[in-house]
DRENGU-366432 format. One record per residue (C-alpha): residue number from 1; x, y, z. Coordinates in Angstrom, 2 decimals. Layout:
# residues N
  nr       X       Y       Z
 NUM       X       Y       Z
...
# end
This chain:
# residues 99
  nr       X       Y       Z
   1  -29.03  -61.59   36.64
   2  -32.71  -61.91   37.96
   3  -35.74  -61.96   35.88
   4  -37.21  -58.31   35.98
   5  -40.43  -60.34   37.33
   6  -38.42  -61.71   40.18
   7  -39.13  -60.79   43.82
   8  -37.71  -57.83   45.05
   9  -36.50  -57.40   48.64
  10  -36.29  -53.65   49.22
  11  -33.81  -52.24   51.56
  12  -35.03  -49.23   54.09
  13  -31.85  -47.60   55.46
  14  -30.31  -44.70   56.37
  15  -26.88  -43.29   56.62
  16  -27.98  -42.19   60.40
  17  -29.01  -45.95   61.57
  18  -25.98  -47.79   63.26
  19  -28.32  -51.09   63.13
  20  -28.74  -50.54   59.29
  21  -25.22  -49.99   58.40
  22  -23.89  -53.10   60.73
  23  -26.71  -54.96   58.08
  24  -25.66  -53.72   54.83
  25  -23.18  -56.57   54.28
  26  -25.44  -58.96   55.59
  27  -27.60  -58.02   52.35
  28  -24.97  -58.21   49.91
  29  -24.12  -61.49   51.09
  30  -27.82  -62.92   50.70
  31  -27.94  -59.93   47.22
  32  -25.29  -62.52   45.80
  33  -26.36  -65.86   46.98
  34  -29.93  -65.34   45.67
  35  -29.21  -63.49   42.38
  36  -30.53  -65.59   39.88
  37  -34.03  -65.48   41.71
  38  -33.79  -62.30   43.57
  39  -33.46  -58.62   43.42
  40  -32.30  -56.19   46.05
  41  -32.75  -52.59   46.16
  42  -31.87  -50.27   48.87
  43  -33.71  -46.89   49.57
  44  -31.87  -44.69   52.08
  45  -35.38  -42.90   53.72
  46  -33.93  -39.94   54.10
  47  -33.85  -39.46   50.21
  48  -36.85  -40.63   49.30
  49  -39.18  -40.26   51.93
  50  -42.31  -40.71   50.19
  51  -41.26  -44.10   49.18
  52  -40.62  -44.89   52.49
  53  -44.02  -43.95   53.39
  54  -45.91  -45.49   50.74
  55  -44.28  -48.93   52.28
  56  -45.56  -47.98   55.34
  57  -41.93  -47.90   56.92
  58  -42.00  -46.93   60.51
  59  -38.12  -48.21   61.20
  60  -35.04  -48.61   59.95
  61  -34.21  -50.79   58.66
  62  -36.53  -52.52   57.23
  63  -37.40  -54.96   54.57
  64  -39.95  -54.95   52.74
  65  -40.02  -58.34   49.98
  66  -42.32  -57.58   47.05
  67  -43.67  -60.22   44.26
  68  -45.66  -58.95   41.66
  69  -46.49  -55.52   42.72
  70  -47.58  -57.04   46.57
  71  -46.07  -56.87   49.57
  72  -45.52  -60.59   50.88
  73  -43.52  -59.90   53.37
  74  -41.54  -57.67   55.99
  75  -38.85  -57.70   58.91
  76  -39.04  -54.39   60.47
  77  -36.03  -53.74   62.57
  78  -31.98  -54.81   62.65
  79  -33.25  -58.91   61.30
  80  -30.34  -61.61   61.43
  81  -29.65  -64.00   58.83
  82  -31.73  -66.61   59.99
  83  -34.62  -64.02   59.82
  84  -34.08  -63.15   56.39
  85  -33.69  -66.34   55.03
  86  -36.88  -67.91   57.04
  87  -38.35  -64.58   54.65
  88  -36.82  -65.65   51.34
  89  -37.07  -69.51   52.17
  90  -41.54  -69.29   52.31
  91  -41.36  -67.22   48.92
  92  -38.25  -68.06   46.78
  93  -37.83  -71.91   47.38
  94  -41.21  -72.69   48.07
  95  -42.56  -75.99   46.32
  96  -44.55  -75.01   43.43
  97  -48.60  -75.76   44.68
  98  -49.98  -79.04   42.65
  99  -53.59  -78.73   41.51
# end
């Protein structure tokens, strides 16, 4: 189970959106590979709306990868694999900056 503190990549769908629905197994594939170091929430936007808004989400899906309380990053659209993990790669298995 991830850290409460660990980045969360938030899910914009919608029970309406073919291109959503041909991703949600997609995310729980990449939900179980990366669950020691990530979370994954989905939001369908036609529950909560305002949420959807506050992220600024114009299409879905989306996703939206937040780490501590700022967005970091975003696909907007249907994103393959390669997309997703290019996303996670730059903030979850980045080398650690030296000083």
């Amino acid at each position: 189970m991830p850290d409460p503190a660990s980045p969360l990549l938030v899910f914009f769908t919608s029970r309406r959106s073919g291109p959503a629905r041909r991703m949600e197994s997609l995310l729980a594939h990449i939900a179980r590979k990366e669950r020691d170091l990530l979370r994954v929430e989905r939001v369908d936007v036609d529950d909560r709306p305002a949420l959807a808004e506050r992220f600024r989400v114009s299409e879905v899906p989306s996703l939206v990868l937040v780490k501590g309380k700022r967005v970091v990053g975003r696909l907007d659209g249907r994103s393959t694999a390669p997309e997703i993990e290019a996303l996670l790669d730059r903030h979850l298995h980045a080398e650690p900056a030296t000083a």
